[in-house]
C-alpha positions in Angstrom: -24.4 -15.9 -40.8 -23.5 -14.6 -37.4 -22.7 -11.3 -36.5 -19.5 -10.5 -35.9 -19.1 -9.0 -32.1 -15.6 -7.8 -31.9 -13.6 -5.6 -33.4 -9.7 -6.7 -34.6 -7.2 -7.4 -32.3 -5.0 -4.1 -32.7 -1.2 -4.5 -32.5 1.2 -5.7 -29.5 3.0 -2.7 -27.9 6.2 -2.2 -28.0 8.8 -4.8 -26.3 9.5 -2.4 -23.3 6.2 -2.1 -22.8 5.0 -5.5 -22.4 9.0 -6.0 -20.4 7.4 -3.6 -18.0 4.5 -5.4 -17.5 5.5 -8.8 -17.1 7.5 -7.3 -14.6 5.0 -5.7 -12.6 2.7 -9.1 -12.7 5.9 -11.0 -11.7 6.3 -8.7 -8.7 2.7 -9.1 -7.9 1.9 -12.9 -8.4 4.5 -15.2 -10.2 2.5 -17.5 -12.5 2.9 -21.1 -12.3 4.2 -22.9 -14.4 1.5 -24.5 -16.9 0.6 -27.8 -17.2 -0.3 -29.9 -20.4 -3.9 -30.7 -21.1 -4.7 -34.0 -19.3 -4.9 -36.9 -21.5 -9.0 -38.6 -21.6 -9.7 -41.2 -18.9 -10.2 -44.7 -20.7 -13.9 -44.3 -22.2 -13.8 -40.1 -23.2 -11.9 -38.2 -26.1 -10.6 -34.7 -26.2 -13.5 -32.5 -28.3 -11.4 -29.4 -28.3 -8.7 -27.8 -25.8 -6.1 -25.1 -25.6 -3.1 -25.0 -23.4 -2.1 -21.6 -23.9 1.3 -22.3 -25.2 3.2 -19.3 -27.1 5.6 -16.6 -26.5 5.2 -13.8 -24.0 2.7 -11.4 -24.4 1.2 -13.1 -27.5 -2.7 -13.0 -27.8 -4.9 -16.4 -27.2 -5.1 -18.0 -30.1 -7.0 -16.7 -33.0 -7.9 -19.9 -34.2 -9.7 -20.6 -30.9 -11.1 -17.1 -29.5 -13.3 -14.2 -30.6 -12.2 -11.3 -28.5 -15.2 -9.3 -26.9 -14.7 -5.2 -26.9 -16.3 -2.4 -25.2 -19.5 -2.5 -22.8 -21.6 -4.4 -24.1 -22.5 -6.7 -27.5 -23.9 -4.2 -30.6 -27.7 -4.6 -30.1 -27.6 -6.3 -26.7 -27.8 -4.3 -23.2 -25.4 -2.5 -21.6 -22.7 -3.5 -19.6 -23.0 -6.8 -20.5 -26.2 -7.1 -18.7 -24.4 -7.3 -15.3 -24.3 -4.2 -14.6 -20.1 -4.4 -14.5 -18.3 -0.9 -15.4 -15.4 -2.0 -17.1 -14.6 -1.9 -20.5 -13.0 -5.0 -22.5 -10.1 -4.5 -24.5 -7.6 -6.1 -27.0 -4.7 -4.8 -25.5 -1.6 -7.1 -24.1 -1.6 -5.1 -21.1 -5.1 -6.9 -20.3 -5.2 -9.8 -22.1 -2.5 -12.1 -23.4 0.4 -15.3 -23.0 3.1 -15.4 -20.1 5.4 -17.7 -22.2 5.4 -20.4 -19.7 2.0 -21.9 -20.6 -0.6 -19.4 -19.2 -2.9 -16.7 -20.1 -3.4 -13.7 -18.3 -6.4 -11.7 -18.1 -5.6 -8.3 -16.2 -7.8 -5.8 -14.7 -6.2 -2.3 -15.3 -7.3 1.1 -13.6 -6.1 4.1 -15.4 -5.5 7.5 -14.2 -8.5 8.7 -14.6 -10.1 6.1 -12.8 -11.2 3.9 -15.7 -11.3 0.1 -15.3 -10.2 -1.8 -18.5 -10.4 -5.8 -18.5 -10.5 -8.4 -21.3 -13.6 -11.2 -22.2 -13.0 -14.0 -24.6 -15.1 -16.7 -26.2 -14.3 -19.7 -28.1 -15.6 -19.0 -31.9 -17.1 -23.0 -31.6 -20.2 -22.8 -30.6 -21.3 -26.4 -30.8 -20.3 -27.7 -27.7 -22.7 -30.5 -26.7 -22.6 -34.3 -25.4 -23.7 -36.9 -28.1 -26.9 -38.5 -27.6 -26.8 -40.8 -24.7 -23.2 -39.3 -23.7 -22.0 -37.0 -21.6 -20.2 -33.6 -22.6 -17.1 -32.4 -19.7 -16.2 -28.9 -19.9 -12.9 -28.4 -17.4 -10.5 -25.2 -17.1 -7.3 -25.1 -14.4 -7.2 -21.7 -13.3 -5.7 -18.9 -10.2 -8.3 -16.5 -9.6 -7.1 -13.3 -9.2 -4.5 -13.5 -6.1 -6.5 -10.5 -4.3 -8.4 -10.8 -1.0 -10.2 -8.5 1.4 -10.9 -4.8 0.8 -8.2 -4.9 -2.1 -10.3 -7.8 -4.0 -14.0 -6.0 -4.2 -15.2 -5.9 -7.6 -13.4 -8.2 -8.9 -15.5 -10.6 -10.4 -13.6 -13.6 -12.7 -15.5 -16.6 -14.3 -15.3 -19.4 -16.7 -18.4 -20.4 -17.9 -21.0 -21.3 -21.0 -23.8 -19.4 -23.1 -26.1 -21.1 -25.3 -25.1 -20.6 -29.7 -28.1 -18.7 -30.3 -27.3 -16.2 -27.9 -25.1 -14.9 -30.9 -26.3 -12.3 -33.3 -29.1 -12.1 -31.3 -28.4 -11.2 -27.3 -32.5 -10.5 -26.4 -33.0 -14.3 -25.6 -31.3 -14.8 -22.3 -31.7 -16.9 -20.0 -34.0 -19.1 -22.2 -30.8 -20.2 -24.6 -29.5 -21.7 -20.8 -26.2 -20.4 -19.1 -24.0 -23.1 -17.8 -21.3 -21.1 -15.1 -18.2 -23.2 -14.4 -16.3 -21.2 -11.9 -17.8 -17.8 -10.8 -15.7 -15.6 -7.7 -16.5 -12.2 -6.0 -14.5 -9.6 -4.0 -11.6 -12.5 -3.4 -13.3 -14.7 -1.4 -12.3 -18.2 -0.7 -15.2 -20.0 -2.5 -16.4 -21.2 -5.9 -19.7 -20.6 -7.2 -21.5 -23.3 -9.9 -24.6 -21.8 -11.5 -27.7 -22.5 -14.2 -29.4 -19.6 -15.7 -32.4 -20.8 -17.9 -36.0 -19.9 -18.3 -37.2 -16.5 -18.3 -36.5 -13.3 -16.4 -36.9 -12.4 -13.8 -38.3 -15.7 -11.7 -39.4 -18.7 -13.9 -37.9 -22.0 -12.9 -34.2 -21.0 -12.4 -35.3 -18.1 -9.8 -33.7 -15.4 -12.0 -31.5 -13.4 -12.0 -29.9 -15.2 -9.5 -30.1 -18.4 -11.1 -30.0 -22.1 -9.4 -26.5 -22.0 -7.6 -24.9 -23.8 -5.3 -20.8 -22.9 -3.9 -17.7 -24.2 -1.4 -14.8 -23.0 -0.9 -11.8 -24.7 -2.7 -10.4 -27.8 -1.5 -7.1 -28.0 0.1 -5.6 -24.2 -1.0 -7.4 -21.1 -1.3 -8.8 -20.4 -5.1 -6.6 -17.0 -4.7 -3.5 -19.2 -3.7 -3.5 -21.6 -6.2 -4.3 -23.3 -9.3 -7.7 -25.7 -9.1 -9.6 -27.7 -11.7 -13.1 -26.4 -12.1 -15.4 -29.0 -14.4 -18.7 -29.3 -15.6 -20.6 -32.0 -16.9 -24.0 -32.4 -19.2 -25.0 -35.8 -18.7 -27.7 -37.2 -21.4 -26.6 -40.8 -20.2 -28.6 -40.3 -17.0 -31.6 -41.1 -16.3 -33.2 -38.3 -16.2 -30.5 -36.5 -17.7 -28.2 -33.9 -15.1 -26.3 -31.2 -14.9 -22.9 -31.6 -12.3 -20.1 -28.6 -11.4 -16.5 -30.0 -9.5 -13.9 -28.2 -8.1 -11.0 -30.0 -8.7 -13.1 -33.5 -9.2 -15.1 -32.7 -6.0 -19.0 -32.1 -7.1 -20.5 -29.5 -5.3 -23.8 -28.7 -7.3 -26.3 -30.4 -9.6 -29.5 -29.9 -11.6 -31.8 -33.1 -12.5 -34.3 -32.3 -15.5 -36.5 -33.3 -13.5 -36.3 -29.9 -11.4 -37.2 -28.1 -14.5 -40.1 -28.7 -16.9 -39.9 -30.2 -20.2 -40.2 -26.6 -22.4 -37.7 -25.2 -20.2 -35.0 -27.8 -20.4 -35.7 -28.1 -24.6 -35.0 -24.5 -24.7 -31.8 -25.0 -23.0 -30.5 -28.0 -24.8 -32.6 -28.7 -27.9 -30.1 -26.2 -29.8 -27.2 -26.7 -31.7 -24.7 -26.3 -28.3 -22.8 -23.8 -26.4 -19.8 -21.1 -26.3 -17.1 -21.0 -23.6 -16.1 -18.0 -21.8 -13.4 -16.4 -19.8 -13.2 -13.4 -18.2 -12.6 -10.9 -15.4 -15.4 -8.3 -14.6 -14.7 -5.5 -11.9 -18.5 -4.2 -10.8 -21.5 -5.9 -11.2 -25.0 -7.3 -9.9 -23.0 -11.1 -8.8 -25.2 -13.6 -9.4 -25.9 -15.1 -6.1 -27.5 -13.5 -2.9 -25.3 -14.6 -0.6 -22.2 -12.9 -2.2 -24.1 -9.5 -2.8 -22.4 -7.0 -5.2 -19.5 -6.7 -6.5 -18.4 -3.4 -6.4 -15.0 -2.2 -6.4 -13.8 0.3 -3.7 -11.0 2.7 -3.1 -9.0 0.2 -1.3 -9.3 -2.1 -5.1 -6.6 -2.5 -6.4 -5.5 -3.0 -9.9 -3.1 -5.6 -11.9 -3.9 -9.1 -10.7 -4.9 -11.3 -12.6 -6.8 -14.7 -13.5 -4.6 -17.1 -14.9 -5.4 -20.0 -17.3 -3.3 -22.9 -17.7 -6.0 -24.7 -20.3 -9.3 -25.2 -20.9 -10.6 -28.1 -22.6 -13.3 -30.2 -23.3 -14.5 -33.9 -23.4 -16.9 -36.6 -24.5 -17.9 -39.7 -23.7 -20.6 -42.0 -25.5 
């Protein structure tokens, strides 16, 4: 049995309180109005999805997400192994429904300079394409709408860790990392990402990983809402790995780019865990975007917003 990583959800504040804040998030970025989960193109079925529907302030589901507290898994390294400073919470003001269809995850300073932010994970852990199929993973999301000096350090991502990871958090990169939709210090572009082998080098090049990144098509990723997908294709021959920004591909991995104990490792397990979260600080895993580091100029309160994440198959 897995080990349980979080501790309960405590109680939502009190109605003023969470008036207060909506307010403050309304002044600083009205969120848009959420969409419903598309319906499958002719050939796929829906595998699992959430559309973040429930009253204001409400927690994601319960159902659907394991909340991740503190600095760092019980047993695994600190600061999530990033390096980031903040420390995940349960609390509404951080994490938690706008009532029109969204979730918000908020990065908070406090007085005494303290960065709180939230990280969730879907309890599935199972995700996989059949064999001969091909799995799509998909979220919509607004990064944080934060640019320049005031964006460094924030860090918000969407992305994939491999089941075993759990209970054990010691056999990373091997269990494979599959990142969706990474950002850094509010910059226009998206970052898709592998993480696999061992560490650091091996056939990923880690810790940075086997990346590629654009900037978002049409709008700004601060600006607006885009579709960020990834596919696991065991229909190919040889089988790939593909990231999209709003069904534009950007990135890909053949196996053939990796060798055979590698890939097994990565995919020869029983599947994968989605993610969500906004970091502040933090080794970024990509050269060309540096560190993520926030400054005086940071500023606090804006957040990522989800309109749905969900997740296909086909074959």
């Amino acid at each position: 049995m897995l080990a349980r990583t979080t501790a309960p959800r405590p109680p939502l504040r009190r109605a003023a309180v969470l008036a207060a804040l909506a307010a403050v998030l309304a002044a600083v970025v009205p969120p848009p109005a959420g969409a419903s989960v598309p319906p499958p193109p002719d050939g796929w079925s829906l595998v699992w999805s959430d559309d973040f529907d429930g009253p204001a302030g409400a927690p994601p589901a319960a159902e659907n997400w394991i909340f991740d507290i503190g600095h760092g898994y019980p047993g695994g390294p600190g600061n999530w192994g990033t390096g980031e400073i903040q420390r995940y919470t349960a609390d509404p003001a951080n994490i938690g429904l706008d009532g029109a269809g969204n979730l918000l995850i908020t990065p908070l300073r406090s007085a005494s300079g303290e960065w709180t932010s939230a990280r969730i994970e879907t309890r599935r852990a199972d995700f996989k394409p059949p064999d001969g199929g091909i799995l799509r993973i998909e979220g919509r999301i607004r990064m944080p709408d934060v640019v320049g000096a005031q964006a460094e350090g924030y860090w918000p991502a969407f992305w994939a860790l491999g089941s075993p990871y759990r209970g054990h958090y010691q056999n990373w990169p091997a269990i494979g990392e599959f990142d969706v939709m990474e950002n850094v210090n509010g910059r226009n572009h998206v970052w898709g990402v592998l993480h696999c082998g061992t560490n650091p080098g091996g056939p990923c090049g880690e810790p940075s990983g086997l990346g590629a990144g654009r900037a978002c098509p049409r709008a700004p990723c601060q600006a607006a809402m885009h579709t960020y997908g990834f596919e696991w294709d065991r229909r190919a021959a040889p089988n790939e790995l593909r990231w999209y920004v709003d069904g534009e591909p950007f990135h890909s991995v053949s196996r053939s780019r990796l060798d055979a104990a590698t890939w097994e490792d990565m995919t020869g397990h029983g599947g994968y865990f989605l993610l969500l979260n906004v970091a502040m600080g933090g080794a970024f895993p990509d050269g060309e975007a540096g560190h993520a580091t926030p400054g005086p100029a940071t500023v606090p309160g804006r957040p990522m917003i989800v309109d749905y994440v969900a997740v296909w198959r086909s074959g």
